[in-house]
Each structure stands twice: as structure tokens, then as C-alpha cells.
C-alpha positions in Angstrom: -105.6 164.3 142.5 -107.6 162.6 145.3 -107.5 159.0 145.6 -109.9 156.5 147.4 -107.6 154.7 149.3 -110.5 151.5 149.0 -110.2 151.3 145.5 -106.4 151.4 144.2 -105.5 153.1 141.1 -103.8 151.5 138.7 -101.8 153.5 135.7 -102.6 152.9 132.2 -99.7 150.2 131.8 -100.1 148.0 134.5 -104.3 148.0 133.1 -102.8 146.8 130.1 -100.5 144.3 132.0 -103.7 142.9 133.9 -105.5 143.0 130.7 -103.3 141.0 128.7 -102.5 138.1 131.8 -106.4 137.9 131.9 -106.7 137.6 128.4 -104.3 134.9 128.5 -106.1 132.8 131.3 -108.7 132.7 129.1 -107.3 131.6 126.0 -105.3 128.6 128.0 -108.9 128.0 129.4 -110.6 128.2 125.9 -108.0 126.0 125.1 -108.7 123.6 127.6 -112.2 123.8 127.0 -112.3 123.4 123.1 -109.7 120.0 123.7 -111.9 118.4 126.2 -115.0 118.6 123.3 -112.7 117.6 120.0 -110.8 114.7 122.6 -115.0 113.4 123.8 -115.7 113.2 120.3 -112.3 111.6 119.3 -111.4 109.8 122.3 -114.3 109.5 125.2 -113.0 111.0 128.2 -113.2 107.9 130.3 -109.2 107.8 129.0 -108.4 109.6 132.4 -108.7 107.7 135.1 -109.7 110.9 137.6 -112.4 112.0 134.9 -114.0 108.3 135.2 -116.5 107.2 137.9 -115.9 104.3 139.7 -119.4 102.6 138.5 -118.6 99.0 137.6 -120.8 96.7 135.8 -122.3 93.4 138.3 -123.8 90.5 136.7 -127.3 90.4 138.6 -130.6 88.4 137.5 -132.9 92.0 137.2 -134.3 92.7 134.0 -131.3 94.9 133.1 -129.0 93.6 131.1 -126.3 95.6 133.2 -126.1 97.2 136.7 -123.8 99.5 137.7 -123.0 100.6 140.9 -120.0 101.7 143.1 -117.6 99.1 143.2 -117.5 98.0 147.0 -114.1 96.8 147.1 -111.7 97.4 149.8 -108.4 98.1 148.3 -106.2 94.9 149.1 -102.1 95.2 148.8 -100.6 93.5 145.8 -99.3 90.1 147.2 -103.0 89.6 148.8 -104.7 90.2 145.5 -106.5 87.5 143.6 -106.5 88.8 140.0 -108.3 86.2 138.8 -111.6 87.2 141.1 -113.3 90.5 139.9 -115.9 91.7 137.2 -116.2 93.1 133.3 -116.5 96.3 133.7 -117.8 98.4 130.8 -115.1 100.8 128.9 -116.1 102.6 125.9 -112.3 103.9 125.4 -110.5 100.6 125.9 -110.8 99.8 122.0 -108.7 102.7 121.1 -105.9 102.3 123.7 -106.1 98.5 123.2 -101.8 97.0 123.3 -101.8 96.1 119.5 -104.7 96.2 116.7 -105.0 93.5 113.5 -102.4 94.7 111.6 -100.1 93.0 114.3 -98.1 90.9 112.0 -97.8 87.5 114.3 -101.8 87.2 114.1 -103.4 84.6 112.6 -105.9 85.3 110.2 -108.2 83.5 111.8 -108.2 85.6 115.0 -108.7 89.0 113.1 -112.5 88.9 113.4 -112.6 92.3 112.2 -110.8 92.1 109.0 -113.0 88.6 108.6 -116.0 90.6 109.1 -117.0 91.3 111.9 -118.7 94.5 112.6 -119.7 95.1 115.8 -116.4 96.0 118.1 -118.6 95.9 121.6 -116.1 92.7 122.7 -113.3 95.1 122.7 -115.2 97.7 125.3 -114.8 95.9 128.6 -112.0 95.5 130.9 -110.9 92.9 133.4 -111.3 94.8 137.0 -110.4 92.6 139.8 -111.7 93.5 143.1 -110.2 95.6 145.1 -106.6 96.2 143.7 -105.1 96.7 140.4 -103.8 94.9 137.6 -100.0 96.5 136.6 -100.1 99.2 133.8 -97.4 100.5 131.5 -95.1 102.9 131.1 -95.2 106.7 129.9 -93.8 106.5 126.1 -96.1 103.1 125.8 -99.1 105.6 126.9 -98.2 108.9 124.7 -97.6 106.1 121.7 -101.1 104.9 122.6 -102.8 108.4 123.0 -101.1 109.3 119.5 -103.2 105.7 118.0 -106.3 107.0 119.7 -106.0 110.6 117.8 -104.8 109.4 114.7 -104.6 112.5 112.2 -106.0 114.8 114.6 -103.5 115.9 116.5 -103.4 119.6 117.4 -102.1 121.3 120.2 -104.9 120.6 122.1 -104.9 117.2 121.6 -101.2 116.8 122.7 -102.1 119.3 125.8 -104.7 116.0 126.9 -101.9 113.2 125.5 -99.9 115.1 128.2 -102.3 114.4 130.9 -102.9 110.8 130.0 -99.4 110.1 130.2 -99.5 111.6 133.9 -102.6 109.9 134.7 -102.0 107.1 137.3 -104.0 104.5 135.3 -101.1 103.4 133.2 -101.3 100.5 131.4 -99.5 96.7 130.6 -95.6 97.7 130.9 -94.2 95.4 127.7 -90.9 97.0 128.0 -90.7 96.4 132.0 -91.3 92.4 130.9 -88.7 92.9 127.7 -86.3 94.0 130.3 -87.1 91.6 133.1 -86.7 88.6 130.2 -83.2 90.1 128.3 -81.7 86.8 128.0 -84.3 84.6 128.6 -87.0 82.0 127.1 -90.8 82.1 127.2 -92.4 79.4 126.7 -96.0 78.5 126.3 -97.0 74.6 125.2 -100.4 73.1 124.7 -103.0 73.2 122.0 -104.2 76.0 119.9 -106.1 77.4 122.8 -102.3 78.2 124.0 -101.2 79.5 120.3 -104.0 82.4 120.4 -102.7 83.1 124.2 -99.0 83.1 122.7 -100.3 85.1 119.7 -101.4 87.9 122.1 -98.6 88.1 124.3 -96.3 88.4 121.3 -98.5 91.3 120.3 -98.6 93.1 123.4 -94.7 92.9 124.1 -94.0 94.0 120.3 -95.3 97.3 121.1 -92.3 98.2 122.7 -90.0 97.6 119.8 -89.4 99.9 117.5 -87.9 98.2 114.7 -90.2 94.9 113.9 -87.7 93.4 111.8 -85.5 92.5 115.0 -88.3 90.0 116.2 -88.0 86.7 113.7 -88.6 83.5 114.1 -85.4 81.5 115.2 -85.4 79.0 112.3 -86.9 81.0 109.1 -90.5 79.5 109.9 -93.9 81.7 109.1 -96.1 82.5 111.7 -98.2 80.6 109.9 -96.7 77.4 110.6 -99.2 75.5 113.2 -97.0 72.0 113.6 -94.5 71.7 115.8 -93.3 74.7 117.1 -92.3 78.3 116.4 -89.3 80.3 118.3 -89.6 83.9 117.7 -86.6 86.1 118.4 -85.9 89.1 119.9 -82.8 90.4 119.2 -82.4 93.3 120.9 -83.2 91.7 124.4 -81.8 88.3 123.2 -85.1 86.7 124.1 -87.4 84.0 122.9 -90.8 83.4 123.1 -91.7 80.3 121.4 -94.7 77.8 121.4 -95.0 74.1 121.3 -98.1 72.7 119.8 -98.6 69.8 122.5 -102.6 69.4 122.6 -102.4 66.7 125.4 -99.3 67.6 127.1 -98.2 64.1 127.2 -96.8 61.6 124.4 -99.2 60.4 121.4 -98.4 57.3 119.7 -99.7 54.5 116.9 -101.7 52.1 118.2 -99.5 49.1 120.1 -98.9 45.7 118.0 -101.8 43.5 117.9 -104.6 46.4 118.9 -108.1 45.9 118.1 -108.9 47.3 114.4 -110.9 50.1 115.4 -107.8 51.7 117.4 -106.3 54.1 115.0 -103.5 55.7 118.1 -102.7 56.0 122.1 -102.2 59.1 124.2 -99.3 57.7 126.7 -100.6 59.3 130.0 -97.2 58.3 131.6 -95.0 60.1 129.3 -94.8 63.1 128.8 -94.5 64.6 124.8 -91.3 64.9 123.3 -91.1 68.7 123.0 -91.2 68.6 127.0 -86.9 68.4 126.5 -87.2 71.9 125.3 -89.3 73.4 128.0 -87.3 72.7 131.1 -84.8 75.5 130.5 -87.0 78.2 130.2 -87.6 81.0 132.6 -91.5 81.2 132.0 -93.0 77.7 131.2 -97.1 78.2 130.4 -98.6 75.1 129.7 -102.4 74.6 129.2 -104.8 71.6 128.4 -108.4 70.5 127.8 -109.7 71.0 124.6 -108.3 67.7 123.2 -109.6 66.0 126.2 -113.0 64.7 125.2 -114.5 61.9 123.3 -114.6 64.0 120.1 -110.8 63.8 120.1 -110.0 60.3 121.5 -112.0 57.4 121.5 -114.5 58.7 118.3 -111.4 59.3 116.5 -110.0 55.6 117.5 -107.7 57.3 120.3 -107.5 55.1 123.4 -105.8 55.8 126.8 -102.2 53.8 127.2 -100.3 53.3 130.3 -97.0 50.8 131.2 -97.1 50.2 127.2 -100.6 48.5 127.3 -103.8 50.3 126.3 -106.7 50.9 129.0 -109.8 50.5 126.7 -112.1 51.7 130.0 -109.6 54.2 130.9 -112.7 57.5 130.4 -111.2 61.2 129.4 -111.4 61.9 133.0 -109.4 59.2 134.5 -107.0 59.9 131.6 -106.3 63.6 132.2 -106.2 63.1 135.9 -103.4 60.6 135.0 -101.8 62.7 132.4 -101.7 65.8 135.1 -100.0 63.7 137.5 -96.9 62.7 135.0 -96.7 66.6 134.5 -96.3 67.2 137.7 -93.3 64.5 138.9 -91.8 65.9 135.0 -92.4 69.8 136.5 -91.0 68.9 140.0 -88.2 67.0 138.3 -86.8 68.7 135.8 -87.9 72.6 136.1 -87.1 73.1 140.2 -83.6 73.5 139.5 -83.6 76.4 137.1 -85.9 78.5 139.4 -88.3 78.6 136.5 -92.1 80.5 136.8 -94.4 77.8 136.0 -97.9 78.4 134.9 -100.7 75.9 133.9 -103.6 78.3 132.9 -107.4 76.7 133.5 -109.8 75.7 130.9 -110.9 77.9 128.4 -114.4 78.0 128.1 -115.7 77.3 124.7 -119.8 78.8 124.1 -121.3 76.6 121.3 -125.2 77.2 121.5 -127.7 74.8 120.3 -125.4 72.0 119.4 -122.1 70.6 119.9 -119.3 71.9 117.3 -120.5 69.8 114.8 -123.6 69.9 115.4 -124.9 73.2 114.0 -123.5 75.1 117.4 -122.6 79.0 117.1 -122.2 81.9 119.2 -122.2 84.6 116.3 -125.3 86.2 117.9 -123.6 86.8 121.3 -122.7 90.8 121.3 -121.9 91.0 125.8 -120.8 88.7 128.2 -123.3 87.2 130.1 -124.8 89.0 133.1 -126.7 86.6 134.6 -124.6 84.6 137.4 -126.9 81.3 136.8 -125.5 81.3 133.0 -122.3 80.2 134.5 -121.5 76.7 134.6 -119.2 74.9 136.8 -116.1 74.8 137.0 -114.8 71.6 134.5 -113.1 68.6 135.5 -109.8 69.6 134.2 -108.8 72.6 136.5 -109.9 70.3 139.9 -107.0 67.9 138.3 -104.7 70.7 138.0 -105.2 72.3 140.8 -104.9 69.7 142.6 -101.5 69.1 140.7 -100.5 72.3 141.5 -101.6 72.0 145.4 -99.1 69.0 145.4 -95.8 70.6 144.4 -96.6 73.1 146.8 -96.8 71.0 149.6 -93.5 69.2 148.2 -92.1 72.4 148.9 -90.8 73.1 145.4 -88.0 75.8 144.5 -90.0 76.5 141.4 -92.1 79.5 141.4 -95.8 77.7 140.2 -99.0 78.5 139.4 -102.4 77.7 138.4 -103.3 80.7 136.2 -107.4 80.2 136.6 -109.3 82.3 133.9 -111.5 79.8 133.7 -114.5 82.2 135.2 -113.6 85.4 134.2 -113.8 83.6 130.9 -116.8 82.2 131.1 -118.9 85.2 131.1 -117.4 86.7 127.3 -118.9 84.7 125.3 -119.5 87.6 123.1 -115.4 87.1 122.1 -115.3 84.3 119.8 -114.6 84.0 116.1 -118.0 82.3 115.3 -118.7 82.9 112.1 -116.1 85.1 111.1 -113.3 83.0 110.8 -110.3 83.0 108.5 -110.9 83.9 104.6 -111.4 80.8 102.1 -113.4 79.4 105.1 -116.5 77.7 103.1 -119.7 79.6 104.3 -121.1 76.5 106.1 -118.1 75.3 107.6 -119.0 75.2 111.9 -118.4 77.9 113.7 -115.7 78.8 116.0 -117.0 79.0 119.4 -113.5 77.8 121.4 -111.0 80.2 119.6 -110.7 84.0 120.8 -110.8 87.4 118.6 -107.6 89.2 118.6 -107.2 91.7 120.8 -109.8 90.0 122.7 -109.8 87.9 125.6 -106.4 86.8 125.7 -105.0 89.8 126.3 -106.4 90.0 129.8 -104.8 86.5 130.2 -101.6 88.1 129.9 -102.1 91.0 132.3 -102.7 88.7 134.9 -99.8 86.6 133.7 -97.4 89.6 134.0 -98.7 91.1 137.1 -98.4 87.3 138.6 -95.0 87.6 137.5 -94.5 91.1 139.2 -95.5 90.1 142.2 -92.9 87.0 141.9 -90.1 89.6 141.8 -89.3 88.0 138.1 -86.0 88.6 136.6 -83.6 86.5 134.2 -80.6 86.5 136.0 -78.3 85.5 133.0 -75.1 87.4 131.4 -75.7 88.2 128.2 
């Protein structure tokens, strides 16, 4: 039989072999093909970091309410990175992979705006990009548990095919097991008002991720979560850890009023001694203290709360002078009795609060706010408080301090979400004209991000307890 020598013959069963590997490449691509559909519909494809465009969203004054362009950043190494400087960027799949949801059990009911609710989950679809680097991201079995959350019951084969490429993606994601392990044998700490508790509240969520048996995380003393006086130590056991918080609204020591005080004067805040709880703080590994919202006239001299120093009250002393006088006491207590235990000491900025059209009790809300703010010229200035810590912070540095110390500034990042407040839909039994809350944060929400930026701070501090069990 004659044979073209251009066009090779092939007998009857290696046709067949060809056939069927063909056939095969294209059911593996069908299969491919028919999981990226179900896993848009399910979970948008954004998910993958080399499936998503790098188009951020920029606050700009057009009549847009959101721009997006190519992010300009240079990437910057870790250690020059300010994570604190960057931009909201718009993430339609960050509510399913979000660390932890409501059913979180150390949530207070009052930051589970959904369950109160709230129906509109837009605050939970942007992400804290800073410019040009990266916050730290997690771990592989945090990621597949994740994917698995973002399915839910519709896992098939191809679904797991795609949970298999998220877990090899390079954007991974908050690594609470890296920080469980870092802290075996350690305290956490965070003290200041309840601005700190939803902070706490969140990182307690996003570290319980990465236990798989809840019951080994309890509270040290038999308290409930919620229990808002004094102060809560919660447990857990299988890293011997502790991450408590101390409700501390100024920081410093509150008293009754001195002998012989005018009638009007109901109390003092000492602004030269510092609260009692601070005995408990200066062993810990991680010390966040923050500050602010009980710094006003609402809190202090309306309420018959005056300013006390050297054991005699300062009836001119303003909130201003007062906190700038309460800072410095924290900071000869920090240099004092933290530098010797190598501690990691944080003081986070001023949360921002967004009442509109009225003070607090005046009728303010913020329940019609759905985005952050894209206009630059909505931002106000910085407040008075984070000049006064800073500058605290400046100081110990230029003492030359052992301790590792911080001023954790969210302060602008912050500012723009005003869409992540409870507002309106605040904890059940609430009465229906009660003010809204315009200072607190949804949970997940805002908080969270202060964590990442806590953690990746502590990353780049090489952080490690360095304790025997």
C-alpha cells in the first residue's frame, strides 16, 4: 500500500488513542469552563488575585462618585511601607472571604448590624490597599476554609478544582495562626474605651478562625462577653495565650470629687496618674491603648467632671490641655514600666465618629451613608488628640527606648467609611428613638483592617514571645 510520506498513517488503535486524549482535553476544559461560570455566579471571580485588574478606586471631586484607574504605585519593600497611607478600593468578593461573619460568638450584639437589620452589605465590599506594597495575608488551610464559606452547599468538583487555585493564589490573606503561634505563651492586651472593645472584639474574631475547637477559648475568670466593666481575659488554651481588654476610657485615674469642691463637681480625671488597671498592662507582650472619645465636654465638665492635677482640681484646665497632660503621664508610665519586658506598644489614633446634622444627642445619624466618602474635601483634619500622641510617641523615640512603639494612625483611612457605623441598627431592645450610633463600628467592618495593619506592624517587628511554656 502506498503511503504519502507528508501525511503519516496512523492504525486504527493509536486513532482511537488520539481520540480518546482529545476527548479528554476537552472534558478537563469543559470542566474548567463550566466552574468558572457556577464560581462567577457563586463567588465573583475577583477571588484570584491574577484574574483581577489592578483598577483601584481614588477619591477625586468629578461628578463620579468613584474613579478607577491603574494604581500608580511603585512597589516599596516591607520595612519602607506606610500601611496606614493608601485608598478603599472596591471588592465585590471581600464579603464572602471576610475572617469571621456574625455568628462569631465574642460579638456584641450591638456590632452585628446585620442581624439588627441592616440590609445593605456595600460596607463589607471594600478593602484597605496601601500604596505600593502589601498588607500580610494568611495561610493555605485558612484560605481553602474560606473558599469552602464562600461556596457553602455548592461544592462540586468543579468548585473544589477553583478552591484549589485560590489556595495557590499569591493573594493570601490575614495569617491568625502565624500570630497564635508568634503569641504561644503570651498576653495581648488592648485598654481604652469602647472604641478599643469593638477593635478587641474583631481581633478576637479574626484569630478564632484558626481554632478548631471554640470551647478552648474562655474567658479566664467565668465572665460573659457581655460584661462591659472592668475587664475581660479570654483564654486560649491551646497556645496558652490571653487577649484581654481593659475598659480605661481616659487612660488615666478617675476619682470623686476632692473635699470641699464646688457643688456642681460631681468627679476628677487625675491627668497625673495613670488608671489602676495600668498594673496589669505592663507585662504584656502587645499593649494597644487608644483614647479620645471620652475627651470632650459631653463627658467631663457637662457631666460635672473637672481636670485634677498634684491633688487639686484645675477648673480652667480645657479637654485639650487635659489630654495633652494625660498623654504625657502615659508616656513616663510606658517608658517606665514596659521598656524592660521588650513589650510592642501601640497607641492607635482617633476614631472618627460621622454624626450628620447634629451632635449625638442632637438628632445626629449616619444611617443614610451606604460608601465612604470620595470627595478628599469631606475629610477633616486631623484632631487634636493624635498631635498629642504623636508627639508622645516622637518622645520615647528620641529617649531611645528598648520598647518596640507605635502610633497605629487609622485615623484617615477611617475617616472616609462613614458608610460603617451602626446608626440605626443598633442592639435589639434599643427603643426606636433612642440616638444613633455614629462612633461605634459594624462587625466585620472597619476594625478588621485595624488589625491587619496591627499584625503586619508586628511582622515587620520580627514579633515573637520568647517564653517557655
Amino acid at each position: 500500500m502506498f503511503m504519502d510520506p507528508k501525511f503519516p498513517y496512523f492504525s486504527p488503535k493509536k486513532t482511537d488513542q488520539i481520540r480518546t486524549k482529545h476527548t479528554l482535553y476537552f472534558l478537563v476544559l469543559l470542566l474548567l469552563l463550566s466552574s468558572f461560570v457556577a464560581f462567577y455566579f457563586i463567588c465573583p471571580p475577583e477571588t484570584l488575585s491574577f484574574l483581577r485588574f489592578a483598577y483601584i478606586a481614588v477619591p477625586q471631586t468629578t461628578s463620579s462618585p468613584h474613579q478607577f484607574l491603574r494604581s500608580p504605585s511603585t512597589p516599596i519593600s516591607d520595612k519602607e511601607c506606610d500601611y496606614t497611607r493608601g485608598i478603599w478600593v472596591r471588592d465585590v468578593d471581600n464579603g464572602k472571604f471576610q475572617y469571621y461573619d456574625e455568628g462569631c460568638p465574642f460579638l456584641d450584639p450591638g456590632f452585628q448590624c446585620l442581624r439588627n437589620g441592616r440590609e445593605d452589605e456595600g460596607y463589607l465590599r471594600w478593602r484597605w490597599q496601601p500604596h505600593g506594597c502589601q498588607l500580610p495575608r494568611g495561610n493555605r488551610k485558612e484560605k481553602i476554609n474560606m473558599s469552602k464559606n464562600c461556596f457553602d452547599d455548592h461544592l462540586t468538583p468543579s468548585s473544589l478544582i477553583w478552591i484549589l487555585l485560590i489556595t495557590m493564589d499569591s493573594a493570601l490573606w490575614f495569617n491568625a495562626t502565624d500570630l497564635l503561634e508568634r503569641s504561644r505563651n503570651g498576653r495581648i492586651v488592648f485598654a481604652g474605651d469602647s472604641i478599643g472593645r469593638n477593635q478587641w472584639e474583631s481581633f478576637l474574631c479574626m484569630v478564632s478562625r484558626s481554632v478548631s475547637n471554640l470551647s478552648n477559648i474562655y474567658e479566664v475568670h467565668g465572665n460573659p462577653i457581655s460584661k462591659h466593666k472592668g475587664y475581660l481575659s479570654m483564654m486560649f488554651a491551646d497556645y496558652n495565650l490571653t487577649v484581654e481588654y481593659y475598659r480605661s476610657p481616659f487612660l488615666v485615674a478617675s476619682a470623686r470629687a476632692p473635699p470641699n469642691s464646688p457643688a456642681h463637681v460631681r468627679g476628677s480625671v487625675l491627668v497625673d496618674e495613670m488608671h489602676v488597671y495600668s498594673r496589669f498592662w505592663s507585662g504584656a507582650d502587645v499593649l494597644v491603648c487608644n483614647a479620645g472619645h471620652w475627651w470632650n465636654q459631653d463627658k467631663t465638665d457637662k457631666m460635672g467632671f473637672y481636670f485634677q492635677e498634684k491633688g487639686a482640681l484645675n477648673m480652667s484646665m480645657d479637654v485639650v490641655e487635659g489630654f495633652g497632660r494625660a498623654m504625657k503621664t502615659w508616656r513616663r508610665w510606658a517608658s517606665e514600666k514596659i521598656e524592660r519586658n521588650n513589650s510592642h506598644v501601640f497607641f492607635r489614633s482617633y476614631s472618627p465618629a460621622h454624626f450628620r446634622q447634629g451632635a449625638w444627642n442632637e438628632g445626629g445619624h449616619c444611617n443614610d451613608s451606604t460608601e465612604p466618602f470620595s470627595d478628599p474635601s469631606s475629610i477633616r483634619p486631623d484632631p487634636f488628640y493624635n498631635d498629642h500622641i504623636s508627639k508622645a510617641i516622637r518622645d520615647m523615640e528620641r529617649r531611645g527606648n528598648r520598647t518596640k512603639v507605635h502610633f497605629l494612625n487609622i485615623t484617615g483611612l477611617t475617616e472616609y467609611r462613614r458608610d460603617g457605623h451602626p446608626s440605626s441598627h443598633r442592639e435589639p431592645g434599643t427603643p426606636k428613638n433612642a440616638s444613633q450610633d455614629c462612633s461605634h463600628w459594624c462587625l466585620p467592618g472597619i476594625p478588621d483592617t485595624w488589625n491587619k495593619i496591627l499584625y503586619a506592624t508586628l511582622i515587620r517587628d520580627g514579633y515573637r514571645v520568647d517564653r517557655g511554656g
